[in-house]
MIMAR-854662 format. One line per 3 residues: number of its first residue (from 1); for each residue x, y, z of C-alpha. Coordinates in Angstrom, 1 decimal, decimal comma, padded with zeros to 4 digits, always signed. Layout:
NUM> X:Y:Z; ...
***
This chain:
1> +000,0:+000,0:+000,0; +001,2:+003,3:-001,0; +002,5:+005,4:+002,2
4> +002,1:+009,2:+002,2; +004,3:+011,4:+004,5; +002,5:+014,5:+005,7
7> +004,1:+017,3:+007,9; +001,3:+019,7:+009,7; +002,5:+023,7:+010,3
10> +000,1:+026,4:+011,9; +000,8:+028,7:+014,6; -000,2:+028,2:+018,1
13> -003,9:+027,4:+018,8; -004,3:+027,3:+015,0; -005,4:+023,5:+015,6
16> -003,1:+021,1:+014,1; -003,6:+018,4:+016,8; -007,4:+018,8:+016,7
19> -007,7:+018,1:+012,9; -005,5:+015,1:+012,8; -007,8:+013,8:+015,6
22> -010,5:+014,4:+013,7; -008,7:+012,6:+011,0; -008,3:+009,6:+013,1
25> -011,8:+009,7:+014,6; -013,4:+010,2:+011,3; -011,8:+007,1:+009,9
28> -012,3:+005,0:+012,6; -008,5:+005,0:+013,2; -008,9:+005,9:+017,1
31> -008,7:+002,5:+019,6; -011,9:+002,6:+021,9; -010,2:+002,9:+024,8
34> -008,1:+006,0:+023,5; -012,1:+007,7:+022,6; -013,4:+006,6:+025,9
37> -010,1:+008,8:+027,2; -010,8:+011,5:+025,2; -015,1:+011,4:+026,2
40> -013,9:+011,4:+029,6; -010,8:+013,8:+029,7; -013,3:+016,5:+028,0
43> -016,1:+015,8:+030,4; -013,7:+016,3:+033,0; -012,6:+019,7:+031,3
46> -016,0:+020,8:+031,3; -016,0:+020,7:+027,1; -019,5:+020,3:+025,6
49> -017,1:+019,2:+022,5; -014,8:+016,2:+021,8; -011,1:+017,6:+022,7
52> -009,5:+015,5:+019,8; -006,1:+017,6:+020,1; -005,6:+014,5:+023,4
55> -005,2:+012,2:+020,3; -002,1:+013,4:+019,4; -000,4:+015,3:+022,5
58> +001,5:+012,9:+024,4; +003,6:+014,8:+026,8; +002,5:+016,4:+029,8
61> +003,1:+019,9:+029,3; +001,6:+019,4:+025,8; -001,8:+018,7:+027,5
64> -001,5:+020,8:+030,1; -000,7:+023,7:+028,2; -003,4:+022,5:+025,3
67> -000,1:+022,8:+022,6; +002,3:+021,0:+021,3; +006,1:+020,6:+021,7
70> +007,6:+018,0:+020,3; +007,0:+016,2:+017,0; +004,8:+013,4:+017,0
73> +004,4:+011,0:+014,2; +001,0:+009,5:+013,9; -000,2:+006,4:+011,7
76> -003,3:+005,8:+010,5; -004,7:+003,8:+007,2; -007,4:+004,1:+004,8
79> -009,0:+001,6:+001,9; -006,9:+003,3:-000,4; -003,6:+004,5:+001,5
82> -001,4:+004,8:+004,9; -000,4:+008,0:+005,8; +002,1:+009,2:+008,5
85> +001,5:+012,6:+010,1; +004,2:+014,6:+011,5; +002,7:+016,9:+014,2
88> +005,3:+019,9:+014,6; +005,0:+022,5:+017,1; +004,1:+025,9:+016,1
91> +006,7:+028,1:+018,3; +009,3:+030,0:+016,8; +011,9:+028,6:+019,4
94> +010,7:+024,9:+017,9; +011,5:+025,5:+014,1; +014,1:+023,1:+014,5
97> +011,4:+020,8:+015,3; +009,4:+022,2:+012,1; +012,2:+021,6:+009,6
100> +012,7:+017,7:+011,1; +009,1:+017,2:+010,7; +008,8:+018,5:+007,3
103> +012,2:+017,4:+005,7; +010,7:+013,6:+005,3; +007,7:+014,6:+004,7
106> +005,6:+014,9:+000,7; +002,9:+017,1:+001,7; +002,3:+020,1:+004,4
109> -000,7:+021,4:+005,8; -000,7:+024,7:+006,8; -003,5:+025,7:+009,3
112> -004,6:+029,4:+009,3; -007,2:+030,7:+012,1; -009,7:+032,1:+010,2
115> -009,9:+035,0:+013,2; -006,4:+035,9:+012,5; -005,7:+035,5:+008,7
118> -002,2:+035,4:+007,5; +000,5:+035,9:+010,8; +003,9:+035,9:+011,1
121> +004,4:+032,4:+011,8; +002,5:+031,4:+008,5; +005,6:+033,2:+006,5
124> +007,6:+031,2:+008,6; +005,9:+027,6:+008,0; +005,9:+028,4:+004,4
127> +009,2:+029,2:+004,0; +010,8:+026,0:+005,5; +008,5:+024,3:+003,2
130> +009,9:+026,2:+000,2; +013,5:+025,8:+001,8; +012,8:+021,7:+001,8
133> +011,1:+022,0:-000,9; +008,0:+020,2:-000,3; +006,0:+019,7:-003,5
136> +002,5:+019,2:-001,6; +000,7:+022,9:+000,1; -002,5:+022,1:+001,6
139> -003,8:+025,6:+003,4; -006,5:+025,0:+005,8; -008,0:+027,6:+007,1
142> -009,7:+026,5:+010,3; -012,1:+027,6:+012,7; -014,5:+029,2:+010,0
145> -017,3:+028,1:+012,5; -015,7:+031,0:+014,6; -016,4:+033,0:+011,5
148> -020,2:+032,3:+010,8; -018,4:+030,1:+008,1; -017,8:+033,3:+006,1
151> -017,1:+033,2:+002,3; -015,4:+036,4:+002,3; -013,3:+035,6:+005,1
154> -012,0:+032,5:+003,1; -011,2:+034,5:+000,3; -009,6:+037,1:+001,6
157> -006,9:+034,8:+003,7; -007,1:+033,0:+000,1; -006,1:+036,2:-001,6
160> -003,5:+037,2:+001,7; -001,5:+033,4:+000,8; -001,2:+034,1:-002,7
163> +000,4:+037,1:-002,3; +003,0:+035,5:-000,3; +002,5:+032,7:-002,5
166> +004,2:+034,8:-005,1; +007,4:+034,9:-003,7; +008,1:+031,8:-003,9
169> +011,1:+030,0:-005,8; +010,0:+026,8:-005,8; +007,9:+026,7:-009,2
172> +006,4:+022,9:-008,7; +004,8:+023,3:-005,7; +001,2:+022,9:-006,1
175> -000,6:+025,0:-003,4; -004,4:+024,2:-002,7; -006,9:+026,2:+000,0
178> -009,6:+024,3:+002,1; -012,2:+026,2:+004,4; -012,5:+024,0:+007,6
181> -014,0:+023,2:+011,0; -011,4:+020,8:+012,3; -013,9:+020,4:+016,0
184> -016,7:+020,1:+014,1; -015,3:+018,2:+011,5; -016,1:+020,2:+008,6
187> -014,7:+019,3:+005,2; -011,9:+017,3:+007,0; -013,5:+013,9:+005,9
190> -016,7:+014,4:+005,1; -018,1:+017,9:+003,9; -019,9:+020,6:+005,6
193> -023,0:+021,7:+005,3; -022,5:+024,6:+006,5; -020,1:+025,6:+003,6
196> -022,0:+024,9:+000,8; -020,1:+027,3:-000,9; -016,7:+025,3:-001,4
199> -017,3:+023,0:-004,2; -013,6:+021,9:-003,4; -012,6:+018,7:-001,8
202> -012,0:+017,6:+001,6; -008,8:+017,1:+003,0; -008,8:+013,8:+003,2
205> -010,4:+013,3:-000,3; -007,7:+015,8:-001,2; -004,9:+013,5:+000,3
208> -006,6:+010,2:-001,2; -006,8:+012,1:-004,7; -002,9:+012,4:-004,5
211> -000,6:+010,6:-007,3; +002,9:+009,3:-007,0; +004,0:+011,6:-009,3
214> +002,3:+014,8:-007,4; +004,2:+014,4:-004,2; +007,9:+012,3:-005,3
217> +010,7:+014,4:-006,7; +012,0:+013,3:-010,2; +015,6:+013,5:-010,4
220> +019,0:+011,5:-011,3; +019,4:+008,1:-010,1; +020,9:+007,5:-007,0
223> +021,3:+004,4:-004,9; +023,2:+004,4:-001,4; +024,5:+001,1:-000,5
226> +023,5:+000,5:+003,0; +025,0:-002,9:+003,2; +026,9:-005,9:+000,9
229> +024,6:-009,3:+001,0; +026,9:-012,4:+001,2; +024,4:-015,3:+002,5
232> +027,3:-017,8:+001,9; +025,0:-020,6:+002,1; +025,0:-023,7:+000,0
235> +022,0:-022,3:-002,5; +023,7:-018,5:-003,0; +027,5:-019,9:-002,5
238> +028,7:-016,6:-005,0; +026,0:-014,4:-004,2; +027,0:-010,9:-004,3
241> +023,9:-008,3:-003,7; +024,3:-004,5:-002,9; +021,1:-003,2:-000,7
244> +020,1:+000,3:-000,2; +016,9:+002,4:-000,9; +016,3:+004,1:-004,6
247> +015,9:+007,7:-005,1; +015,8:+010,5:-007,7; +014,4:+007,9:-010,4
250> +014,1:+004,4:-011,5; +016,6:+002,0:-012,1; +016,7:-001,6:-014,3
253> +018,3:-004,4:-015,7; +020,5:-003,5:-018,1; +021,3:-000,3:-017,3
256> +025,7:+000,8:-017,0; +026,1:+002,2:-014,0; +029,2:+004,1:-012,3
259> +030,2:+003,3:-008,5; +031,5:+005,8:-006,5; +034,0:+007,1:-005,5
262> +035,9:+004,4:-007,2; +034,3:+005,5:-010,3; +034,4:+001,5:-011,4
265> +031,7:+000,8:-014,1; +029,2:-002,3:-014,6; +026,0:-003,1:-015,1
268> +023,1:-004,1:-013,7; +022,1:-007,9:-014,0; +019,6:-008,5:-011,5
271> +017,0:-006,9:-009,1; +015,7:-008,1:-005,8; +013,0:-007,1:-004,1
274> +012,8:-009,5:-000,9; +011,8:-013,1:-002,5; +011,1:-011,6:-005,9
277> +012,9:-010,5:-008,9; +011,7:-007,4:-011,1; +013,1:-006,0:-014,2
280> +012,7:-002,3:-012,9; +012,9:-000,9:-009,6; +010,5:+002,2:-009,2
283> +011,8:+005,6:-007,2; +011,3:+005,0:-003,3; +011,9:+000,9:-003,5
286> +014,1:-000,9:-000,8; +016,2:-003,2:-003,1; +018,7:-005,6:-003,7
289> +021,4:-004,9:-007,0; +023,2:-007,7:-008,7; +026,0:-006,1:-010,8
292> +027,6:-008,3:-013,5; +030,9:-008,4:-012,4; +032,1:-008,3:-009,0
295> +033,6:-005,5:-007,8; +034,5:-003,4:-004,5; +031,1:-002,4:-003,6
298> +030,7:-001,3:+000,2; +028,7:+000,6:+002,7; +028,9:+004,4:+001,8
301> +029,3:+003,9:-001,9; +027,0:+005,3:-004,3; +025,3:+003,6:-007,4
304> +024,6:+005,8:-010,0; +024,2:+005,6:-014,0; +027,0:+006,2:-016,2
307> +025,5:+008,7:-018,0; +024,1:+010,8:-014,4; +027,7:+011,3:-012,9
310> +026,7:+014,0:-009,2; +029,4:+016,8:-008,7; +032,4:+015,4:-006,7
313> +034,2:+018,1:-004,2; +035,6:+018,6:-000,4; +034,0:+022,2:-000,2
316> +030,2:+022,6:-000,2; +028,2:+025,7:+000,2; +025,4:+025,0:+002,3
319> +021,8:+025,8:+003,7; +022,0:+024,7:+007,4; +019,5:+025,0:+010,1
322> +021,2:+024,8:+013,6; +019,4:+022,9:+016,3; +022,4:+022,9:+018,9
325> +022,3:+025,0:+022,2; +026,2:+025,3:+021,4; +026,5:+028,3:+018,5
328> +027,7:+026,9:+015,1; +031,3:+028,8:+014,7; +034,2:+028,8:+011,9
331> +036,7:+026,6:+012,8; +034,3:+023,9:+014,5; +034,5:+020,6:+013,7
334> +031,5:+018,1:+013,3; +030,9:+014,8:+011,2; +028,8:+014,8:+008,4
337> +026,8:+012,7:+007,7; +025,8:+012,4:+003,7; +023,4:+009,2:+003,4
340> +025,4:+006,6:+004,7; +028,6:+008,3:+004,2; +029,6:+010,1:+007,5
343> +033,0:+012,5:+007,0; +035,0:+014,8:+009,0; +034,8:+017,9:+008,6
346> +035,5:+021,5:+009,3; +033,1:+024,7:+009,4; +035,3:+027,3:+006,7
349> +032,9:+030,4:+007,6; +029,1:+031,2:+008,3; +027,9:+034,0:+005,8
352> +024,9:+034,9:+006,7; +021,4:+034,5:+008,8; +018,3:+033,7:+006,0
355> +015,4:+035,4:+007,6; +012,3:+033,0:+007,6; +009,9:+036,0:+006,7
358> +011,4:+035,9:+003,1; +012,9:+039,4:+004,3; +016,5:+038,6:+003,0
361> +019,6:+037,6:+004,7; +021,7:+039,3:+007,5; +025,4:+039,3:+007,2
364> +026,5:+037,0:+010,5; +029,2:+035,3:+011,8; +027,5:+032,4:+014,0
367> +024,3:+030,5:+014,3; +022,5:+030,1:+017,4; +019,8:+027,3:+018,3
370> +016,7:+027,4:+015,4; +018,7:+029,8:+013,1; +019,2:+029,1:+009,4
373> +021,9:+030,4:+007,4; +024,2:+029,8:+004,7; +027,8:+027,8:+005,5
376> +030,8:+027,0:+003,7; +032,1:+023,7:+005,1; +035,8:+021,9:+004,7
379> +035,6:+018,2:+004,2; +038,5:+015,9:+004,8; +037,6:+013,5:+001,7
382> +035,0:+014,5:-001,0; +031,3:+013,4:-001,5; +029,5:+012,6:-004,1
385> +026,8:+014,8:-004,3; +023,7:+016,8:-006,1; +022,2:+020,0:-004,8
388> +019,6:+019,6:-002,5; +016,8:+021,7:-005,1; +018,0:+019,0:-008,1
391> +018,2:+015,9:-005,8; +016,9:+016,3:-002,3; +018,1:+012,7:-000,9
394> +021,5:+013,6:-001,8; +021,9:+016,9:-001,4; +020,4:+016,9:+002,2
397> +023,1:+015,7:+005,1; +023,1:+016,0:+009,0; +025,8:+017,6:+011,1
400> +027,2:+015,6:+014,5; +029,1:+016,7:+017,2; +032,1:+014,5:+017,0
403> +032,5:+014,9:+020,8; +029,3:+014,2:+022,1; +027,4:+012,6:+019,1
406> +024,3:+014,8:+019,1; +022,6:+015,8:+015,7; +024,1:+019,4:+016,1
409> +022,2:+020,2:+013,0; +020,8:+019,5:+009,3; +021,6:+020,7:+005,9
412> +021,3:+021,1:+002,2; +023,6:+021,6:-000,4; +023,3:+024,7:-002,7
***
């Protein structure tokens, strides 16, 4: 079944935990005893309403202070697909969380308060989506029920996106604008009679509408060996397989491809897919590469075609955004770690602070905890890479304190 990735965004109160316990309500997705906690908890509250945001908020403070903190993934499955929800805080001081929810994710829903329109914190969500470039927009502007489900409040926050819309860089993202009523369950799964004005879809009919080919990026192949397979067993005596995960495109029998660094040439002979052999291997497959002649293949090489050769270099500019309480200074040094190739290396300068308001950059010399700026970094062997806007799976990498082996913080490659 096909597995889509969503990351939510909205300021605080907007109501990103209620809708995705709506979600999970309104498919049935909820365990009886987690509704009987949720009927009881709001009784208890004095709510004449279901407080669905208990779904989802799992640590203390979260329910205490009715918002959430960390990121929480949530699962939940429908006739037609399984989705995981990445529930990110909405604080400035947590866009660190933001940019980990979103950076796996294939679609974002940005939740609007209908009461408050366009804010601050919207520029700021939309931006890290632009900056990971996430394909997949849904706005949803919620709490119209708080609006007397106005029509020209909709299209006025409609009108207010676009216009930040417009400064966007990322010319495939597809951006799409759903009124909503996440308590009451307006147009989240089924649609609301009291909006009979939006002929659109719902979100979930939205996300259920969604291709392959709306939300996966389209780029070179690339294929990260994770590990060599030598079963050594009577029945695969001189087996030979090379396993990893396929991005940027789709790979098949046949095709000359180039391993690197060694930059020693083959061709492909067979795929495996657990107990199964295919002739093609479709982006986003875990797999198993025969090459026809054996070669030294291991963990932290790259498979590529011939003919789609990524840039090879020890300095990379960079996009990083810092998520250490220790500032990110030249002359630091930090392990990074580029799909499963992990490196030394050495911080050559900081440039600047990017503003998350699309206001520009700052000149700067440092980043401190949640900032995001451009860096120069020193490598002490080269990578073999693509940048992040023409391949994000290998253009993307994470930085690690070599002293106390904490994700300092997480990049992409310009």
């Amino acid at each position: 079944m096909e597995v889509l990735k969503i990351a939510t965004a909205g300021s605080v109160d907007d109501g990103k935990s209620t809708l995705i316990g709506r979600l999970l309500y309104d498919t049935k997705s909820l365990t009886t005893d987690k509704i009987e906690a949720i009927e009881k908890s709001s009784k208890q509250k004095g709510y004449d309403y279901l407080d669905f945001s208990l779904a989802t908020d799992g640590l203390v403070a979260e329910r205490e202070q009715g918002i959430t903190i960390d990121v929480a993934h949530i699962y939940f499955s429908t006739a037609k697909k399984s989705y995981i929800i990445a529930d990110t805080p909405g604080h400035v001081e947590y866009t660190r969380n933001m940019v980990t929810g979103a950076s796996t994710s294939q679609v974002s829903i940005i939740l609007i308060d209908a009461r408050k329109g366009v804010i601050e914190q919207t520029y700021r969500h939309f931006f890290i989506n632009n900056l990971l470039r996430v394909k997949e927009v849904i706005v949803a502007i919620n709490k119209m029920d708080l609006v007397d489900y106005s029509e020209e409040v909709f299209n006025k926050i409609k009108a207010d996106f676009q216009a930040l819309n417009a400064k966007s860089t990322f010319q495939e993202q597809r951006v799409s604008y759903i009124p909503l009523s996440a308590i009451n369950g307006g147009n989240v799964v089924d649609k609301s009679v009291n909006m009979a004005w939006y002929e659109g879809q719902t979100v979930l009919e939205h996300l259920e509408a969604l291709e392959p080919a709306d939300v996966y990026e389209k780029g070179k192949t690339r294929f990260p060996v994770q590990t060599v397979i030598r079963p050594k067993t009577e029945e695969y005596h001189d087996f030979r397989g090379y396993a990893g995960k396929l991005y940027g495109n789709n790979i098949k029998v046949g095709d000359a491809v180039t391993v690197l660094p060694s930059l020693t040439e083959s061709v492909v002979t067979k795929i495996h897919f657990f107990d199964k052999q295919f002739d093609e291997a479709s982006v986003g497959s875990s797999i198993t590469l025969e090459l026809e002649n054996d070669i030294n293949v291991t963990r932290g090489d790259m498979i590529v075609k011939s003919s789609e050769l990524p840039k090879v270099e020890k300095d990379i500019n960079t996009t990083v955004c810092w998520m250490d309480s220790k500032k990110l200074v030249a002359g630091s040094k930090y392990f990074v770690q580029h799909n499963t190739n992990r490196v030394l290396a050495k911080i050559d300068s900081v440039k600047n602070v990017i503003a998350t308001d699309f206001s520009g950059t700052k000149e700067a010399s440092q980043l401190a905890i949640n900032e995001i700026g451009e860096v120069n970094i020193k490598l002490s062997k080269a990578i073999y890479f693509d940048a992040y806007n023409d391949n994000k799976s290998n253009g993307a990498f994470v930085l690690i304190d070599a002293a106390t082996n904490t994700t300092a913080g997480v990049g992409f490659i310009n």
